[in-house]
N, C-alpha and C positions, 0 to 999 in steps of 0.2 A: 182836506186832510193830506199831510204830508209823509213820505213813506224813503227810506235812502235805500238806495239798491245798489249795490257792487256791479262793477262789470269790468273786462277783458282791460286791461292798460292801453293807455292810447299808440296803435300803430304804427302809426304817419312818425310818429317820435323814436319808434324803436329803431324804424326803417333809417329814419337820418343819423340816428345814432350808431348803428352799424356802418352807414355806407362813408360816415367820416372816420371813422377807429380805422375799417380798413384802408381808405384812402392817407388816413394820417398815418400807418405804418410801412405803404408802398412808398410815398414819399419820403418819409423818413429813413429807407435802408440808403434808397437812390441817394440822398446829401448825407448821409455818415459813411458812406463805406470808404473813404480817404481817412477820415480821423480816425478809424476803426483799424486799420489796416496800418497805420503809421503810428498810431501811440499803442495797440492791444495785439498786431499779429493778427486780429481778425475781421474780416470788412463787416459779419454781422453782431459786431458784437452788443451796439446799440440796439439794433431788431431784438436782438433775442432776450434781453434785459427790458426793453419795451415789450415786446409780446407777453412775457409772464409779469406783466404790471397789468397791462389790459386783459389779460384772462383774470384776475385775481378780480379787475376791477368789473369785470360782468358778474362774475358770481357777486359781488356783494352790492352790485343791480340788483340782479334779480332779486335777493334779498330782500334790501329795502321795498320795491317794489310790491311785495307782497306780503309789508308790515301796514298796519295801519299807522300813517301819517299822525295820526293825533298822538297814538301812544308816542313815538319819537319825539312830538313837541314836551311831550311830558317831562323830559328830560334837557329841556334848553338853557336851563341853568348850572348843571353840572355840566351839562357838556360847555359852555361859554366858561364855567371856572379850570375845565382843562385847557381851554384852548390859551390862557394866562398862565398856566402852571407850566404846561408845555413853552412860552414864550418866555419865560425868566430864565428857562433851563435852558435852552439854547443859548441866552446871555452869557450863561456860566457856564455852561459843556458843552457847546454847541463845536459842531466841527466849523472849521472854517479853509473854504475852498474860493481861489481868486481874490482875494482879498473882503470875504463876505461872508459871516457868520448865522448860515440859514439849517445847515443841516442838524439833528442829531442822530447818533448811531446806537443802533441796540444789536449790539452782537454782529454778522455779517451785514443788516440791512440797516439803512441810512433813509432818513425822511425829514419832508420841510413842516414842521408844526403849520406855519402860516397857511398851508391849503387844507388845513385840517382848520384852522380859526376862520376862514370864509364860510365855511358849512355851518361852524358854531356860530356864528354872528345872524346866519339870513333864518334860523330856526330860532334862536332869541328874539330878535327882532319883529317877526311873527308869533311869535306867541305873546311876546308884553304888546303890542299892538289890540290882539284881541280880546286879552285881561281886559285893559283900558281902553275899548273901542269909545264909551261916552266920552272922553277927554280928548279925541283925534283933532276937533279941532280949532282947540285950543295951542297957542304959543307956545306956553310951559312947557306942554305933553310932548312939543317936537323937540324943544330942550334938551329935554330929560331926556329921550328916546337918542337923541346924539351923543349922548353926556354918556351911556351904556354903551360906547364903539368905542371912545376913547380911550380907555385903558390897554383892550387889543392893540389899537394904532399905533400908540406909542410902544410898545414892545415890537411890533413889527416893524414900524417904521425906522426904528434905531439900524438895524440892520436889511432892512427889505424895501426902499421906499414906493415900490413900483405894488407891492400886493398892499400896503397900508392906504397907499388913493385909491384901491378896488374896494377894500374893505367901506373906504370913508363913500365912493357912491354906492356903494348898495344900500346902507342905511339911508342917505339920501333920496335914492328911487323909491325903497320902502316907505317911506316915511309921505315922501309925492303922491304915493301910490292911495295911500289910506287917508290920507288929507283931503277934507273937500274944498278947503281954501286956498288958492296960492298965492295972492300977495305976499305971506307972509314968507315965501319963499326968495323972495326980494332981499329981506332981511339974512335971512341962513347964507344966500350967495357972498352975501357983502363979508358976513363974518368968515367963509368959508376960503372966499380969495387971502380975507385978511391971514388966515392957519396956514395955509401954504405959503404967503409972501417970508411969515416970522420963522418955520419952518425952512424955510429952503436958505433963508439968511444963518442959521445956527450952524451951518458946516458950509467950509468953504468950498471941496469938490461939489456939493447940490448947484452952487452958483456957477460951478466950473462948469456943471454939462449945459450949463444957459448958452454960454460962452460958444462953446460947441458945437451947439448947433445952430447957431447963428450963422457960425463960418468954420464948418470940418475944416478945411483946407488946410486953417492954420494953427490946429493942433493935432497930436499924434496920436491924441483920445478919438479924433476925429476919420481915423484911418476907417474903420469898422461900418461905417456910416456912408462911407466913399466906394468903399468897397460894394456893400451893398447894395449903393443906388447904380454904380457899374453891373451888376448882375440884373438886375430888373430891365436895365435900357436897354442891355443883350439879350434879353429873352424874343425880344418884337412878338408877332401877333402872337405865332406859334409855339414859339418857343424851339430852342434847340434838340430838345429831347430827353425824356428818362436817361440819367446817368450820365448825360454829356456837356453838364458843366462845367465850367473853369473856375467861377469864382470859387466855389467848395475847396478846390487844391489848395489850400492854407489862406487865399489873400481875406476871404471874409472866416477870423477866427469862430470857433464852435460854431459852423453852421448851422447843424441839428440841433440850437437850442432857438436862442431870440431871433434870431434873423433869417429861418430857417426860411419865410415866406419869400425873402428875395432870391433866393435858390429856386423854388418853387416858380418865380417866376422866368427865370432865368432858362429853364427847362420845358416848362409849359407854354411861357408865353401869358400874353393880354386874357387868351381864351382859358386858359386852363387857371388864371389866377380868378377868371370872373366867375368862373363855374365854381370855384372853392368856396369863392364871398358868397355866389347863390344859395348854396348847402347851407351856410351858415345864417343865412336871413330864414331861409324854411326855418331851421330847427330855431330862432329866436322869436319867430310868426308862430312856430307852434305851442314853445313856450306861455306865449299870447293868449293862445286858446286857450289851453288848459287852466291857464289862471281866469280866464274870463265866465270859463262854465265851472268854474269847480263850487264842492256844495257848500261852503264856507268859509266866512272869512282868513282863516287859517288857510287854510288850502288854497287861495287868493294869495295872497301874502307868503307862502313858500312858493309858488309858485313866478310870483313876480320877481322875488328874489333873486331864484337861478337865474330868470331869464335877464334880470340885468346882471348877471354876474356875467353871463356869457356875452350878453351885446359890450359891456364896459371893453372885457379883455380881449376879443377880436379888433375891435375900434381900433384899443391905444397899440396891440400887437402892430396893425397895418401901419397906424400914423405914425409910429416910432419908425418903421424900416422904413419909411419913403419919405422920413425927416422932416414930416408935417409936423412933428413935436417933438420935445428931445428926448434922448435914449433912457428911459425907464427900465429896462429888463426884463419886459412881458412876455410871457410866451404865447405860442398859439395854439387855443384850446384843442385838446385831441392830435396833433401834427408833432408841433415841439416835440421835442427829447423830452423826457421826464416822468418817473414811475410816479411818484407823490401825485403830480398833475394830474393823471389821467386815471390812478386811481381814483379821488375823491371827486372830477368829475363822471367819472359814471356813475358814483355813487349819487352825487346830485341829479341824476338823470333818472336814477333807479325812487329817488323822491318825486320828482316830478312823476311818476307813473304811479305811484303811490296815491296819491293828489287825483292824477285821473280818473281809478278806478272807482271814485263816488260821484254818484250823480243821488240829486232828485228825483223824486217820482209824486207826482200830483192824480189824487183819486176825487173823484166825485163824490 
């Protein structure tokens, strides 16, 4: 006989979760306080704009955390049809800053739909999985199950192409995830290089950052990328120290957003960039767990979700600054600059504890 028992959120998660929000906002004042000071008059202006993003976004941790999980899948279709309503309306009203129309504005606050359409996609995704667990694995069922991401994609990708390939593997890790087959994954990759090759040919800047990162050197797109592998080779073991970077003084533009990690090393050093990567394997190892013991398949599957949400955008975050791959415009989870960001992952952090709090219980 089977019995489901509640208990306490898991720890270990809360712990890592705190101890990067705050690590991610000491280091984040240290690399804005020049662009704070030179475009606002104020060196915290960042900090302080980011700390009432992360307060906001604990409370609606805690929140979710102590909703049930299932009731929220309830809802995984309305929320996937906002996260499309919201993506046509950025099309059409969307603000646009740097030459990229991601933001829209309500009143004094501004937010990027797209990090609100990763939450809606890994909670769809998980729930029609479970619907159709008999059909996982089957061909069709992974079809079909990809064929539900692409409407998002393309809305995001028009304008965001770096959140529309997170979007595109988390369905893919879902889908790995609940498949007991993988040959058949042979086939999705073929097709899958094929969308990114027709893709990346349809605009000619996509082909351009090929270009670029091939050989910064010899373009002035490539500046940013030079820049920041100069800050990383300057940091050596140690690193220089909180606050006493150089490249932040304008040579690597917006430090505090994409490239925030080559400051970070630049200041820390080898030791202080590995201790950052360690933080972030716990809390993707932890992710792990909770998906591994959680009491159903749902709670498997939102659970796997986060956690390749988080292993994706750390990855391509690093690989882009150290020009293992080309500049995509990832940010680093919890660290970056960015209210939107770190709002909606704590809020995925506050589901994952959600998730945790059920377990099994077996009686004789």
């Amino acid at each position: 006989m089977k019995n489901i028992r509640k208990r306490i959120p898991d720890g270990t998660l809360v712990v890592l979760v705190v101890l990067l929000t705050a690590a991610g906002l000491v280091l984040l004042y240290s690399t804005s306080t020049y662009n704070g000071r030179v475009k606002f008059h104020d060196p915290a202006y960042y900090l302080k704009k980011q700390l009432f993003a992360t307060a906001l976004g604990f409370l609606v941790l805690y929140v979710v955390a102590n909703m049930d999980y299932h009731v929220i899948a309830g809802f995984a279709v309305p929320l996937y049809v906002i996260s499309l309503l919201l993506g046509i309306a950025v099309l059409l009203f969307g603000d646009e800053y740097n030459g990229s129309r991601r933001w829209l504005s309500l009143g004094p606050l501004s937010f990027q739909p797209a990090e609100f359409a990763k939450v809606a996609v890994i909670i769809l995704l998980a729930w029609h999985i479970c619907r159709y667990k008999k059909d996982m694995g089957k061909m069709g069922f992974m079809v079909k199950t990809m064929a539900m991401v692409l409407p998002v994609v393309g809305l995001v990708g028009t304008n965001n192409l770096s959140t529309a390939v997170i979007i595109l593997g988390i369905g893919v890790i879902l889908i790995f995830v609940a498949n007991p087959k993988y040959k058949q994954f042979v086939g999705i990759g073929a097709a899958g290089i094929g969308f990114i090759a027709i893709f990346l040919s349809l605009e000619s800047y996509r082909l351009e950052r090929l270009a670029v990162w091939r050989d910064p050197e010899s373009y002035d797109k490539g500046f940013q990328t030079i820049q920041g592998l100069y800050a990383i080779g300057s940091g050596g073991i140690f690193g220089k120290g909180l606050g006493s970077s150089l490249q932040k003084l304008g040579f690597v533009p917006e430090a505090q957003n994409d490239m925030i990690f080559s400051i970070i090393c630049e200041e820390t050093g080898l030791v202080g960039a590995i201790l950052l990567m360690l933080v972030f394997g716990l809390l993707i190892w932890r992710l792990m767990v909770i998906a591994t013991h959680a009491l159903d398949l749902l709670g498997t599957m939102i659970a796997a979700g986060i956690m390749g949400h988080m292993a994706i955008q750390v990855i391509l975050n690093i690989a882009v600054v150290t020009n293992t791959i080309p500049n995509t415009g990832i940010t680093l989870p919890f660290v970056s600059y960015g209210g939107t960001s770190v709002l909606f992952l704590l809020g995925e952090m506050g589901l994952a504890l959600s998730v945790s709090r059920y377990e099994k219980q077996e009686f004789l």
